[in-house]
Kinemage of the C-alpha trace (Angstrom):
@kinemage 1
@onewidth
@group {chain A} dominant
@subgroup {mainchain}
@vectorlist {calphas} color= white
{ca unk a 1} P -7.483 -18.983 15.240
{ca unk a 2} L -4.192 -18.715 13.344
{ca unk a 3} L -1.005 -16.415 14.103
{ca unk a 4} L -0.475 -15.962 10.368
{ca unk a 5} L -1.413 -12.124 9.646
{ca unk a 6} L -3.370 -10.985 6.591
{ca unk a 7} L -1.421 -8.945 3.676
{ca unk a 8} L -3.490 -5.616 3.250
{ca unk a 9} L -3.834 -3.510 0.248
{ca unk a 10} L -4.505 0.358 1.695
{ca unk a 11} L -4.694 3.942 0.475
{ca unk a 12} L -2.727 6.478 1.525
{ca unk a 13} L -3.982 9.776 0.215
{ca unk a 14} L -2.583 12.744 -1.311
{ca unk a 15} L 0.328 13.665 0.231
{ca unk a 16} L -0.003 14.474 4.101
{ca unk a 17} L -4.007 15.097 3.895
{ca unk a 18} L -5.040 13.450 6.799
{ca unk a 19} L -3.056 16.410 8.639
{ca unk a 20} L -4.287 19.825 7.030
{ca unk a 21} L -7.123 21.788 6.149
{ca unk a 22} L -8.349 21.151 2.660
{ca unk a 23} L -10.808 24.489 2.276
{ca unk a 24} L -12.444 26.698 1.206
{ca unk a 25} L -11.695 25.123 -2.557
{ca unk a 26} L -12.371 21.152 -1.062
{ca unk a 27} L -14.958 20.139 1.366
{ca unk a 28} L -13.231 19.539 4.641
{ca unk a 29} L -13.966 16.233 4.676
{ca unk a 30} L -13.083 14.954 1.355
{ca unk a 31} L -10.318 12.634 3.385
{ca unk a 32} L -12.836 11.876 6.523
{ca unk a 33} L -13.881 8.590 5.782
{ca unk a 34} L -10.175 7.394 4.598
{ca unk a 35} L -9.114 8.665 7.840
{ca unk a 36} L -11.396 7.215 9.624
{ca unk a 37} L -10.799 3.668 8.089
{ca unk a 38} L -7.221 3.417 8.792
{ca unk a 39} L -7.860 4.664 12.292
{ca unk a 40} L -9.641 1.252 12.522
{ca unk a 41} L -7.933 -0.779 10.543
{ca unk a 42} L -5.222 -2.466 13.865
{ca unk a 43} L -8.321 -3.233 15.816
{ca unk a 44} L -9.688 -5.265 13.299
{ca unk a 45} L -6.147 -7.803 13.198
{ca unk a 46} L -5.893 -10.539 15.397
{ca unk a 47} L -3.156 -9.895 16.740
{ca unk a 48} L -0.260 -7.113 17.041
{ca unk a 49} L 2.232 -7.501 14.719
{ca unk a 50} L 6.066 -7.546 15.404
{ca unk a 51} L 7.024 -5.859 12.606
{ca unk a 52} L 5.447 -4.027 9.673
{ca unk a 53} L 6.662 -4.468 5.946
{ca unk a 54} L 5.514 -1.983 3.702
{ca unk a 55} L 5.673 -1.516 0.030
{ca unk a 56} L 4.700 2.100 -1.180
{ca unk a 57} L 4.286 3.415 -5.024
{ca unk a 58} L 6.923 6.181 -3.913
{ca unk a 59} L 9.858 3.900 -4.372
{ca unk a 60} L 10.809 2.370 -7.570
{ca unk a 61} L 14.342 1.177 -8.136
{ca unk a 62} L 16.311 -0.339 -10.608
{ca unk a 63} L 16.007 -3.730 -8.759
{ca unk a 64} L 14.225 -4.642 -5.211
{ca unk a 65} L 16.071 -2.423 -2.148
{ca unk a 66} L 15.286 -2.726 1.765
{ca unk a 67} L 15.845 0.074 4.254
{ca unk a 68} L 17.601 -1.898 7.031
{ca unk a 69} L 18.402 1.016 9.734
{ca unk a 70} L 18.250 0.558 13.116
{ca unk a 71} L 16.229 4.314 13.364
{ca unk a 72} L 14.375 5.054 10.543
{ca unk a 73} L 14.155 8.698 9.047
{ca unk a 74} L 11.438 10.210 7.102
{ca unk a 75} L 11.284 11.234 3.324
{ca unk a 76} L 9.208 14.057 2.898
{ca unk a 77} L 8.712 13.508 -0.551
{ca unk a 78} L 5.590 15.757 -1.098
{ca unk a 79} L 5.625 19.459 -2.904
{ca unk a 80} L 3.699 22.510 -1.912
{ca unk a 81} L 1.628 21.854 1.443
{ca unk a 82} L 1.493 23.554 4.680
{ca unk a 83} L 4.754 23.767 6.130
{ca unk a 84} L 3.914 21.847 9.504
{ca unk a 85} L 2.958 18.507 7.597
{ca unk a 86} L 7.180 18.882 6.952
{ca unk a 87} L 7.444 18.640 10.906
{ca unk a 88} L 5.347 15.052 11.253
{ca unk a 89} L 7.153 12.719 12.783
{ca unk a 90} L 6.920 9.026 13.037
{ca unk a 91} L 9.490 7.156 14.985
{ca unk a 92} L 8.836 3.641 14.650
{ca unk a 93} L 11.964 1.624 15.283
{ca unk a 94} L 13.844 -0.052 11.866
{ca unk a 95} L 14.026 -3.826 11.327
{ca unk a 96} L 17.481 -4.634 9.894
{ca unk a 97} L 17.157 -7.919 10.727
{ca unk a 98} L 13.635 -8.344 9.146
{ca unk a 99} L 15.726 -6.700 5.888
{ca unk a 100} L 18.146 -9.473 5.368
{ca unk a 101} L 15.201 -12.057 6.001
{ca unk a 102} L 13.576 -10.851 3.331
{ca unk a 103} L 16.997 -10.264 1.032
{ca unk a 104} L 16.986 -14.584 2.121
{ca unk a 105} L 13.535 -15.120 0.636
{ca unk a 106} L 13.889 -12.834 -2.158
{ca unk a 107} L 17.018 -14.508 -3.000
{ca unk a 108} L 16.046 -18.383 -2.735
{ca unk a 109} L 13.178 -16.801 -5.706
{ca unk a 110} L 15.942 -15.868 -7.400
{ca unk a 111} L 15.559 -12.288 -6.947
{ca unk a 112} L 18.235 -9.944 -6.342
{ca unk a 113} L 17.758 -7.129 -3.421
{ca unk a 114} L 20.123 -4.921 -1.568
{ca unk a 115} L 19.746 -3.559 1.798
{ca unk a 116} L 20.016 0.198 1.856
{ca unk a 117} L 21.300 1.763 4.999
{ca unk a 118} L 20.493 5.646 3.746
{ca unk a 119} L 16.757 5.887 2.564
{ca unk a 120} L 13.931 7.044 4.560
{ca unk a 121} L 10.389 6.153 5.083
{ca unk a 122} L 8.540 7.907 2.352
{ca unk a 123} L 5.144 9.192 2.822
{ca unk a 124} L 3.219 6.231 1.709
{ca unk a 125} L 4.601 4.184 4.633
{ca unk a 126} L 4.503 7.254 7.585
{ca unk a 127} L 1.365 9.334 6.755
{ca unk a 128} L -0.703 6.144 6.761
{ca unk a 129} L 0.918 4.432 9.504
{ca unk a 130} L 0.119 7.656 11.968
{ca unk a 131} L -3.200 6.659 11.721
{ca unk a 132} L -3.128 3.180 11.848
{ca unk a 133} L -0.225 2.868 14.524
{ca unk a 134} L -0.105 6.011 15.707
{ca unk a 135} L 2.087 5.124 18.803
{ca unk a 136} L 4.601 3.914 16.376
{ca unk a 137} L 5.871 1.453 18.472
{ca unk a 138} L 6.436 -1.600 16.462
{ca unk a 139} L 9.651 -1.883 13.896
{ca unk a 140} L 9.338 -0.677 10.526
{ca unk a 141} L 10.775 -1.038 6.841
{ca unk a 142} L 10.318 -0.545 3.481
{ca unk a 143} L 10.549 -2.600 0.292
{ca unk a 144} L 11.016 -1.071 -3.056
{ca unk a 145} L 9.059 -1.932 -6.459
{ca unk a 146} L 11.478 -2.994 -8.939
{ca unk a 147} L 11.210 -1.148 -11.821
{ca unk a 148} L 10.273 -2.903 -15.158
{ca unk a 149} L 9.145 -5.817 -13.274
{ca unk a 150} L 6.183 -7.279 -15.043
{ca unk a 151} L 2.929 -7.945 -13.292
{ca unk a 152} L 3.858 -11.800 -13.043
{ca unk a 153} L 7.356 -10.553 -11.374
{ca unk a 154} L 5.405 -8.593 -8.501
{ca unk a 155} L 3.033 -11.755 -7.958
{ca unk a 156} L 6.012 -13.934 -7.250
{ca unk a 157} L 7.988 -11.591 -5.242
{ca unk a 158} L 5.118 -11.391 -3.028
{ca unk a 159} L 4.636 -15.268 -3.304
{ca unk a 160} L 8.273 -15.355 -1.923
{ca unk a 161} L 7.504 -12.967 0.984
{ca unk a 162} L 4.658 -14.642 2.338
{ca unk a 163} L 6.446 -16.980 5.237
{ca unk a 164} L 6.324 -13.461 6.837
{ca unk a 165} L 3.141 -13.703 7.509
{ca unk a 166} L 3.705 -16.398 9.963
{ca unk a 167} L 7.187 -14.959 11.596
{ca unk a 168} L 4.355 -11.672 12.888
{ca unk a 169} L 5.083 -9.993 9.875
{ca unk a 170} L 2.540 -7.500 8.741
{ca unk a 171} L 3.083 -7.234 4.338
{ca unk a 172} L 1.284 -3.612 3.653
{ca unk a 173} L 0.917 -2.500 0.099
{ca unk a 174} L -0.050 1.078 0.262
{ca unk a 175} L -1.176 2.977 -3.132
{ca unk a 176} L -4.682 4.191 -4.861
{ca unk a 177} L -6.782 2.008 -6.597
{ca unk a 178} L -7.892 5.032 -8.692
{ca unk a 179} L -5.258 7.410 -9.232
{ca unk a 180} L -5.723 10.023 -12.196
{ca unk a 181} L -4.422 13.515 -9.847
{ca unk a 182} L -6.797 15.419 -11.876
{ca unk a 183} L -9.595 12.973 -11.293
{ca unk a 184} L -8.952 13.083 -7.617
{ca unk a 185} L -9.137 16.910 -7.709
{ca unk a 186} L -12.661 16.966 -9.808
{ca unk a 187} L -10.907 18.843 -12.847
{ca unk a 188} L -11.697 15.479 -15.237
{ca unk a 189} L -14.981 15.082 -16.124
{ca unk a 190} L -17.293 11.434 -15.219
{ca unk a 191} L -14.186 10.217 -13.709
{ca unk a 192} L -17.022 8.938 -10.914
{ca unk a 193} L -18.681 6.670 -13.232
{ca unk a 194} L -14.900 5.427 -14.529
{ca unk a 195} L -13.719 5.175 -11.348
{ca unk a 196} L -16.770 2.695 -10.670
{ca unk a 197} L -16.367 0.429 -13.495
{ca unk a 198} L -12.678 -0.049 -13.016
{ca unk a 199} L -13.586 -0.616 -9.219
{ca unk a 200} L -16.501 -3.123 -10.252
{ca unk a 201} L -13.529 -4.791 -12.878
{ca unk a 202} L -10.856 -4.783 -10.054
{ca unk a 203} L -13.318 -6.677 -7.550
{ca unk a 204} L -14.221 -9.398 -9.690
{ca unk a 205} L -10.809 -9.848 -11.075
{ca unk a 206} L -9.445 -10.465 -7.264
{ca unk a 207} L -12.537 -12.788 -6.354
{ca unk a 208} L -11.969 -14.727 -10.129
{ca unk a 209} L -11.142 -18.726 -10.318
{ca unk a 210} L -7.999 -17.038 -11.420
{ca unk a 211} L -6.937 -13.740 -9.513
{ca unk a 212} L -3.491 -13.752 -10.774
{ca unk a 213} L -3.913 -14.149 -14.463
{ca unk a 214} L -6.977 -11.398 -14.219
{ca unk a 215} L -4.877 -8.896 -11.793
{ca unk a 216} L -1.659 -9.665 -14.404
{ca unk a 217} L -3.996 -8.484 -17.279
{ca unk a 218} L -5.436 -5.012 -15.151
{ca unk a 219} L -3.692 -2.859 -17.682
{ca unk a 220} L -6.799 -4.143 -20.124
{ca unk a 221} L -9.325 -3.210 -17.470
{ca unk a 222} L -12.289 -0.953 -18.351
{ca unk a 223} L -10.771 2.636 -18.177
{ca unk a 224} L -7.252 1.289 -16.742
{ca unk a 225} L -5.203 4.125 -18.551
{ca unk a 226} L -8.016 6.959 -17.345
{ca unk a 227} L -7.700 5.383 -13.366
{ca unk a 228} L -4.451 4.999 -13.626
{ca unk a 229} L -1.972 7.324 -15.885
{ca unk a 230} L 1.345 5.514 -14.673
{ca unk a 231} L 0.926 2.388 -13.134
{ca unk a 232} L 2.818 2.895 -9.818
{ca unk a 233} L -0.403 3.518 -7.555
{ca unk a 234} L -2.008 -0.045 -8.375
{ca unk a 235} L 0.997 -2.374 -8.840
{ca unk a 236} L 1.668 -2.519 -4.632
{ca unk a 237} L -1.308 -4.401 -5.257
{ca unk a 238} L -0.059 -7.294 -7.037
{ca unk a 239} L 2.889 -7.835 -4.264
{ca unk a 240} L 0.435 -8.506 -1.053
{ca unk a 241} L -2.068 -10.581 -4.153
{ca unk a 242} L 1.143 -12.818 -4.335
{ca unk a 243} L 1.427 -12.528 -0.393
{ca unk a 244} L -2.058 -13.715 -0.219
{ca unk a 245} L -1.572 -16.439 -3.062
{ca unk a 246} L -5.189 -18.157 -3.377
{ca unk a 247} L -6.375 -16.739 0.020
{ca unk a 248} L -9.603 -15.614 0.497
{ca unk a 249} L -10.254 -11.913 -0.204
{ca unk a 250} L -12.169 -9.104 1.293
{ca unk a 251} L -13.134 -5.752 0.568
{ca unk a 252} L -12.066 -3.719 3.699
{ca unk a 253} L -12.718 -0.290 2.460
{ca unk a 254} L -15.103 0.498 -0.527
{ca unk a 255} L -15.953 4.829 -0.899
{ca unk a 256} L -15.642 7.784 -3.108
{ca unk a 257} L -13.295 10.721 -2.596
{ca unk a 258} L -14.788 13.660 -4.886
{ca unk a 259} L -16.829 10.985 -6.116
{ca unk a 260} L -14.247 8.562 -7.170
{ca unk a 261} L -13.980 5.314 -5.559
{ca unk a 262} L -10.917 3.815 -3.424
{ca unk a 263} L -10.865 0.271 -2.147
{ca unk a 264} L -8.694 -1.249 0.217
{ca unk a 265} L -8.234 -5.126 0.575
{ca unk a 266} L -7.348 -7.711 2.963
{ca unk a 267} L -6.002 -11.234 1.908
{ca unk a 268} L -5.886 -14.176 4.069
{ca unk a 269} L -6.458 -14.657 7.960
{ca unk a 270} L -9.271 -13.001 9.487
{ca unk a 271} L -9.878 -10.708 12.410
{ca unk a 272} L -10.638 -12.545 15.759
């Protein structure tokens, strides 16, 4: 046994749709078994952690930011849905002093970051989190994805976040591993059998003799442009890869929503 925590790659949906109805134009359960898996996903750690780092694809920023409240707030930054998925709530304590550890790290990479004292939690970090710590009792911020960083740039910021993992830091990357909206919502055609192939492609690139250099080169993956549109959804990916440095890797969550596949990962220590 080891106190060090994995770093987990995980989806978080569209929007809040774990929390509302989804017909008569979707089956019901087109979210069921994404649900279900992050309902799961804490009793499969080791151990609890003592605070929970999460980068999102909602937050991009001209160079790396950390919320470092002492009470987060949420950022309902989702468009047209039922109006009580405005009224969630998630009131996980903030982790100012887990910010300026990681401004320390980021800055002995030589990487600049800034705390910011006004942002809240955006819905990549709260919607999933209500399922997978619903009580919402352990402290919770947020990194930002530096914008224009390179592939190689992500790797190494997560390379310099990774003594985290043995301070009880959880590192959560949350995104999509497929991500073409129009995909998602069956209104592109064969995006199953795309979806696949880039799946297949991702897989073997993490369990390669060398992951970074193959995740670095993703944008040359089978049908990269058609899973991914914008890149935002996948690159949270390549922070908790660095995290996880030459760690072993392991498929966590591997099914189809509408027929298009989503995978989740976990890097590094194992459940008990």
């Amino acid at each position: 046994m080891t106190d060090r925590l994995p770093t987990l790659f995980i989806p978080h949906g569209g929007g809040p749709c774990f929390f509302m109805d989804w017909g008569p134009s979707f089956p019901r359960d087109m979210w069921d078994s994404m649900a279900d898996f992050l309902k799961s996903l804490a009793a499969n750690l080791a151990m609890k952690p003592k605070a929970i780092l999460v980068v999102s694809a909602h937050w991009e920023t001209p160079t790396a930011r950390i919320i470092a409240r002492e009470r987060n707030t949420l950022l309902y930054d989702y468009q047209g849905f039922p109006p009580h998925t405005y009224e969630l709530k998630y009131d996980a304590p903030g982790a100012p002093e887990l910010a300026d550890r990681v401004i320390s790290l980021l800055g002995d990479a030589g990487i600049p970051a800034e705390r910011d004292t006004m942002r809240g939690l955006d819905h990549g970090v709260f919607i999933p989190l209500l399922l997978v710590y619903p009580e919402a009792d352990i402290p919770v911020t947020q990194l930002s994805l530096p914008q224009g960083a390179s592939e190689g740039d992500l790797l190494t910021l997560g390379r310099a976040i990774s003594p985290l993992r043995d301070e009880g830091v959880l590192i959560v990357a949350t995104g999509m591993t497929y991500h073409n909206i129009g995909g998602i919502l069956g209104r592109v055609p064969n995006q199953a059998n795309v979806s696949a192939e880039f799946d297949h492609w991702l897989w073997a690139a993490l369990n390669g003799p060398d992951r970074e250099t193959a995740l670095a080169g993703w944008p040359q993956a089978p049908h990269a442009s058609q899973c991914h549109p914008s890149p935002e959804h996948l690159l949270p990916l390549l922070v908790v890869a660095g995290a996880g440095h030459d760690e072993p890797v392991e498929r966590i969550y591997n099914a189809p929503t509408l027929g298009n596949l989503q995978s989740a990962y976990r890097f590094g220590a194992r459940a008990a």
